[in-house]
N, C-alpha and C positions, 0 to 999 in steps of 0.2 A: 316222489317215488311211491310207486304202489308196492302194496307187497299182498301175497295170497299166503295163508299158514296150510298149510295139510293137515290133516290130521293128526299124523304122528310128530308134529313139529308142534304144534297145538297144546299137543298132551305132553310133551318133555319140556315145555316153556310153564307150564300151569304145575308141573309136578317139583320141578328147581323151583319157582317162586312159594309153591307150598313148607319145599327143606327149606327154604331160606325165611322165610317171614310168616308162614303160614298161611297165606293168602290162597281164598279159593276162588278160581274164575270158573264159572259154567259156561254153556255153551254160547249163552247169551252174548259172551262177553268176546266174542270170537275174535269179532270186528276190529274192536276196541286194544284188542293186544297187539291184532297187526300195523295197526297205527304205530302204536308206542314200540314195536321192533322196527318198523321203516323209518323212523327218527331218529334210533340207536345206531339203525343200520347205516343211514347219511351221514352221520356225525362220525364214525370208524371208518367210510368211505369201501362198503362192501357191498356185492350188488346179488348174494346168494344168502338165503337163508341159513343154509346148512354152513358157510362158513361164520355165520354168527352164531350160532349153536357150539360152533368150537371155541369162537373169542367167550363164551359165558363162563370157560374155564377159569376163566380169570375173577380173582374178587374184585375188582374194580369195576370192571362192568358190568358183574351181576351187580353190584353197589349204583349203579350207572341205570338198571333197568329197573331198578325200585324204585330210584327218583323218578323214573318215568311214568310208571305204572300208577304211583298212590298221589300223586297231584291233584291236591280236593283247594278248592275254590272255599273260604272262610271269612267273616269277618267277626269285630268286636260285638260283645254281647249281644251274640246269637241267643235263638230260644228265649225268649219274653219271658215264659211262664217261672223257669229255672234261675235266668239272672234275677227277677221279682225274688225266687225263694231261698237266693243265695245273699241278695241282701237284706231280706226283712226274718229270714231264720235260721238260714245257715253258720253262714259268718258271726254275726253275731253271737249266736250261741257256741262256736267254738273261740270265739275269742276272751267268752267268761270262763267255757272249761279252761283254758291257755291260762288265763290270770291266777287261776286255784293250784297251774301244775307246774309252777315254773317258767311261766310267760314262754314257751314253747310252741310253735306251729310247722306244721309240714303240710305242706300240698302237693300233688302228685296230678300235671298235666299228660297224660298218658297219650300219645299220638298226637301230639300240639298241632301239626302240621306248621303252618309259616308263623306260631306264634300270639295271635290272637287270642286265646283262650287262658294262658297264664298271663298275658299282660292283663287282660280285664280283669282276673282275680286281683291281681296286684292292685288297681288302678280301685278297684271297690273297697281293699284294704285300707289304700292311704285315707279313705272318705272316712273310713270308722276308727282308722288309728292313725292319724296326721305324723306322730312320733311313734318311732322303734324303738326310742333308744331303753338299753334295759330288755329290748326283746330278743328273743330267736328264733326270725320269721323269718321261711324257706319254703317259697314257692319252683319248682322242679317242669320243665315243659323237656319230653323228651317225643322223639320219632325219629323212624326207621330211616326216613330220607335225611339225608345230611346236604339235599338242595334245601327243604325246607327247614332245616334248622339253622346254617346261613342266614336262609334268610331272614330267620327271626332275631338272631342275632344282632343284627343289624337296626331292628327295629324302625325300620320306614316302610311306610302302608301310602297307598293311592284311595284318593277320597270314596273307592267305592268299598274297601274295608273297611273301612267308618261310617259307614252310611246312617246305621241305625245310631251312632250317637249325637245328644245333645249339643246344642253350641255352646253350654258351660261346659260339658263333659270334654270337649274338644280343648276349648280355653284352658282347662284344667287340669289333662293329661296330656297333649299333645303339645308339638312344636308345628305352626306354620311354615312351609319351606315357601323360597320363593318359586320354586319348578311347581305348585300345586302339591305334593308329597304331606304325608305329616310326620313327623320325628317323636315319637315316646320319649317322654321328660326322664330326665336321668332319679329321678327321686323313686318313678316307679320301674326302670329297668332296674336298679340297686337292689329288689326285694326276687328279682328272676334267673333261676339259672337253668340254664338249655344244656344238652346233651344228645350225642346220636345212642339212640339205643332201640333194641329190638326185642319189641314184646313177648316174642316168642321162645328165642333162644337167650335170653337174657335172664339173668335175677333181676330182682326189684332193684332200682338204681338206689337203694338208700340204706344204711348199717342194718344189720341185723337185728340190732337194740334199738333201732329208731321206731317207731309205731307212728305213722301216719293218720292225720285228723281227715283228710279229703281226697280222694282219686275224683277223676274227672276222665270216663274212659268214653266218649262221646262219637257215636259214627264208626267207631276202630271195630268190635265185633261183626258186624253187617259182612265185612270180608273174611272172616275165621268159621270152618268147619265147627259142628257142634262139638268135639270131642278138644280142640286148640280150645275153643270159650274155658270150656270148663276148667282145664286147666289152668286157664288166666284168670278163672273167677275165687278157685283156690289156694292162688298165689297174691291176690287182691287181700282174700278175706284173714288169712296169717299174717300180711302186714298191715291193715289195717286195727289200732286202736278199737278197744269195745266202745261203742256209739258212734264213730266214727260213719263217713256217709261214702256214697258211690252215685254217681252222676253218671248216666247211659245216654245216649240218646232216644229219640220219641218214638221210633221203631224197634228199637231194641228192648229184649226183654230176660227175665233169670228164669222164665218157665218152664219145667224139664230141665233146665240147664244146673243150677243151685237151689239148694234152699239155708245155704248161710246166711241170706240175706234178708231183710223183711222190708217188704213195701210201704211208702209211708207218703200222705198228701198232706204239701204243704200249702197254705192258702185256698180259697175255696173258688167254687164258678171257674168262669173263663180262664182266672187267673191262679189256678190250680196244680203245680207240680209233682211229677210221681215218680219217687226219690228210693233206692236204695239206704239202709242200714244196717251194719253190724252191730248185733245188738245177742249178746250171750247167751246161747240157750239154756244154760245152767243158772242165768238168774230170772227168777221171776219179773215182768216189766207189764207196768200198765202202756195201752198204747200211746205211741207217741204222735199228737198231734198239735199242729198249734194253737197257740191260747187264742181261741175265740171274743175273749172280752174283747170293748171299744177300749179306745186310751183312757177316757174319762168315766170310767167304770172300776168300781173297787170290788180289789182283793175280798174273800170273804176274810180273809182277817183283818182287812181294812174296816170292812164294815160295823156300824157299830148300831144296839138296840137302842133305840129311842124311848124315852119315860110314855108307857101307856097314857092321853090324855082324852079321848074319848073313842068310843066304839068305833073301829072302821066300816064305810062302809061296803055293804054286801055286793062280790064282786059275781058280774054272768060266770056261769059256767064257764070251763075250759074249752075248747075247740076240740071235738075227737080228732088225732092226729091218724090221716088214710096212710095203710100198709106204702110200703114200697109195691108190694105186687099187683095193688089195687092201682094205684099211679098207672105201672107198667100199661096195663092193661086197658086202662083208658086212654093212656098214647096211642094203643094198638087203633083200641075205635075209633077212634078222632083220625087218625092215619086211612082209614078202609072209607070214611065218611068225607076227605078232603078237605079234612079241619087243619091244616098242617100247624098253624101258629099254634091254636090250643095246643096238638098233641107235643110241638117243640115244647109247654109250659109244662105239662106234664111227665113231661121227661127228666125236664130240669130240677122241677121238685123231687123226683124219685133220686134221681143225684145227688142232690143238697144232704141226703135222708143215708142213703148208701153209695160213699164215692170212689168206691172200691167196683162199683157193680156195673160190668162193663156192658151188660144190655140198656142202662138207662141212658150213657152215652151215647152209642150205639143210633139208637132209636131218635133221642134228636139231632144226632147227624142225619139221619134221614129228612125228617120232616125240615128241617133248612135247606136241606139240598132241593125239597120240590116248592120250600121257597123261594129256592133262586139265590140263597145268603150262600155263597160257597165259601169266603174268609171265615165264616162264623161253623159254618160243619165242619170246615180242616180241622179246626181247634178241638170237637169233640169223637170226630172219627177217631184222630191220634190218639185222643185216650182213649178210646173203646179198643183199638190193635195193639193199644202199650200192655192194656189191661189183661187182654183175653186175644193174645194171639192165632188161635185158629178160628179166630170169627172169619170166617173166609168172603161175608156178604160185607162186613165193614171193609176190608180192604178193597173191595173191589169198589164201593162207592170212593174214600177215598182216593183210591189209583184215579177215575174220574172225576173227581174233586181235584189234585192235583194238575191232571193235564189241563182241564177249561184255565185256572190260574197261572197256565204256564211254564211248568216244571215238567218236564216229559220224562227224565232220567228218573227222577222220584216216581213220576208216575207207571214206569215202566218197573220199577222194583215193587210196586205194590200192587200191579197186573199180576205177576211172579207171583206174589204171596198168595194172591187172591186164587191162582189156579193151585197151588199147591194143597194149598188148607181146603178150598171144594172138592179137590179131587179127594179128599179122603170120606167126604160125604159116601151115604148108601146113593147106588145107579139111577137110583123110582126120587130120590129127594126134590121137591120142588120147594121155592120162597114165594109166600103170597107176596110180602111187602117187594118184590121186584117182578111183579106181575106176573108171576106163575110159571115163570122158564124155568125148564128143570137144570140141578144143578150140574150134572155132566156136561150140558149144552153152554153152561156160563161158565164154566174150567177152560172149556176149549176155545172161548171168545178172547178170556182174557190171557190167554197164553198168545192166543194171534196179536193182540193188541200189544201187547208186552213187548213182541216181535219188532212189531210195524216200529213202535215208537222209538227204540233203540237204533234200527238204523235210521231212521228222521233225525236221531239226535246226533249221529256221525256224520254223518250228510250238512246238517244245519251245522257245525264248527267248523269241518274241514272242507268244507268244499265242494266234496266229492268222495263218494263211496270208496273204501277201503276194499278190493275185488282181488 
């Protein structure tokens, strides 16, 4: 069944799914809603739009077109950088506060989708805490769809949600079915409990008196107007615990949106995460980063002075440490000059130095991209657009980055961005580092591209254009 939306059928489907869940579709997403109404539409066995504009009367089928609509594709510990900073500092460090406060934890999966994302937390748990007993560990996975909570419930994944784990992680958390399936071991569903709930019109699913150690709101704002975020970001930051963390995903960001929150990098390089925290502005806090020492390096209160036994000897000078801007800028030349690897080193250092500083990113996502490394620029564009969201020239490298690797729908969301955040450039702006096309001409490219690649991406699932 084809289905064509009007405009005004368009705009009353996008404005019910707003009161109902707060989700916003632009225009882009024209296509893609007439799909998910001609599904709805088949399955109620109606062949006019306008009388399914009268069945949405009903709560079960608006309940019916949410399942339809928010079906995201997930699996187990997604994001490298984040599951890395969720077991070598996260966890870990809530599970000392938890020992000092009453052996207490709460976790908060905010938009679970099918599940994946509180099992992993659980499943990273049992590694660090084999036993509960004595505990009060409460991990929470809630979403809007009540298909996808079903299904999590149920807890069986096909081997391509597990893709990314280990064959002991598998042996370890997982059950073999014989149909190929895998079945979540009962030891780590015991630590999970699912609920349908709706972010928007809902309170936080947890007591009032309860203060939450972890949200996990990952990919769920990307669909919420600015003014729904904010909301959900000061509904976040009242339930969360002081030190308490907030997990976004790699396009999402609190700029403009809050400043309850403080940005924090966990791990350094490649394998670097950038981490919300509530963190009191009425107390004074040095920043929080993690401890740098090796393992096999002591504490300065470890360490101890040794009996003076003869003159040491006289050490070279120190190395003058070069600025951050000094770096920069060497990147630049080495970049204009066709040095790309230098200017990639150059960039990296300036990173190492300020990892907060989303031009240093930025700049070696460039110089890899015109080396051809496009796995290795993904990794640092994401930080340069987590960072400094209206860099409008990183996202367009990125959105390009994506599509060569094969993601089109991502690539198409960060086309969007890229024409959004240029467009606000002055008219006369050109980028030398993108060969000097002015910027209103590279707004309107990537808005066509943005275009193109969204229905390539209807097209390549369904078959055939949604018209």
């Amino acid at each position: 069944m084809r289905v064509s939306l009007s405009t005004e059928e368009y705009d009353a489907l996008r404005a019910l799914l707003a009161r109902a869940a707060g989700l916003v579709f632009d225009d882009a997403r024209k296509e893609s809603m007439a799909y998910s109404v001609a599904e709805r539409m088949r399955a109620c066995g109606l062949r006019e739009v306008s009388s399914y504009l009268r069945r949405l009367d009903d709560p079960n089928e608006r309940q019916q077109l949410l399942d339809e609509v928010t079906i995201q594709e997930t699996h187990f510990f997604r994001n490298p950088p984040q599951v890395r900073a969720l077991r070598l500092h996260v966890l870990p460090e809530l599970l000392r506060h938890a020992e000092l406060n009453g052996r207490r934890l709460r976790i908060w999966s905010a938009g679970c989708s099918t599940g994946e994302e509180p099992y992993s937390i659980a499943m990273h748990l049992r590694e660090l805490l084999p036993s509960t007993a004595g505990w009060d560990v409460k991990v929470v996975g809630t979403d809007v769809s009540q298909r996808a909570i079903a299904a999590a419930r149920s807890g069986r994944y096909g081997a391509r949600a597990v893709q990314l784990a280990s064959p002991e992680e598998l042996a370890r958390h997982f059950v073999a079915l014989p149909d190929g399936a895998y079945e979540v071991r009962p030891e780590v569903r015991e630590l999970v409990e699912f609920r349908h709930h709706n972010l928007v019109t809902e309170a936080v699913p947890f007591a009032p008196s309860e203060r939450i150690d972890l949200v996990l709101c990952r990919n769920v704002t990307i669909y919420f107007g600015r003014d729904t975020t904010r909301a959900l970001m000061t509904r976040l930051h009242h339930s969360l615990r002081d030190g308490g963390y907030l997990f976004l995903g790699h396009s999402e960001t609190l700029w403009q949106v809050s400043e309850d929150f403080r940005l924090v990098a966990l791990g350094t390089g490649d394998a670097a995460a950038f981490v919300y925290r509530r963190l009191d502005k009425q107390v004074e806090r040095r920043a929080v980063l993690p401890d740098r020492r090796t393992a096999d390096e002591p504490s300065p209160e470890e360490r101890r002075v040794e009996p003076r036994r003869a003159a040491a000897p006289a050490m070279p000078p120190a190395p003058v440490l070069v600025g951050v801007d000094t770096l920069l800028e060497q990147c630049r030349v080495s970049l204009a000059a066709g040095r790309y690897a230098e200017a990639a080193q150059y960039a990296a250092d300036a990173a190492m130095q300020a990892p907060l500083r989303a031009e240093a990113f930025y700049l070696r996502g460039l110089a890899l991209v015109d080396l051809g490394r496009d796995d290795d620029a993904l990794v640092e564009l994401r930080k340069a657009v987590y960072l400094e969201p209206e860099r409008g020239f990183a996202h367009f490298l990125l959105a390009g980055v994506l599509d060569r690797l094969g993601q089109p729908v991502l690539a198409a969301r960060e086309y969007g961005a890229a024409a959004d955040t240029l467009g606000m450039q002055p008219a006369d702006a050109t980028a030398e580092e993108l060969g000097g096309r002015s910027v209103r001409e590279l707004a309107q490219l990537c808005r066509q591209l943005q275009h193109r690649l969204l229905g390539g991406q209807l097209q390549h699932h369904y078959g055939e254009e949604v018209s």
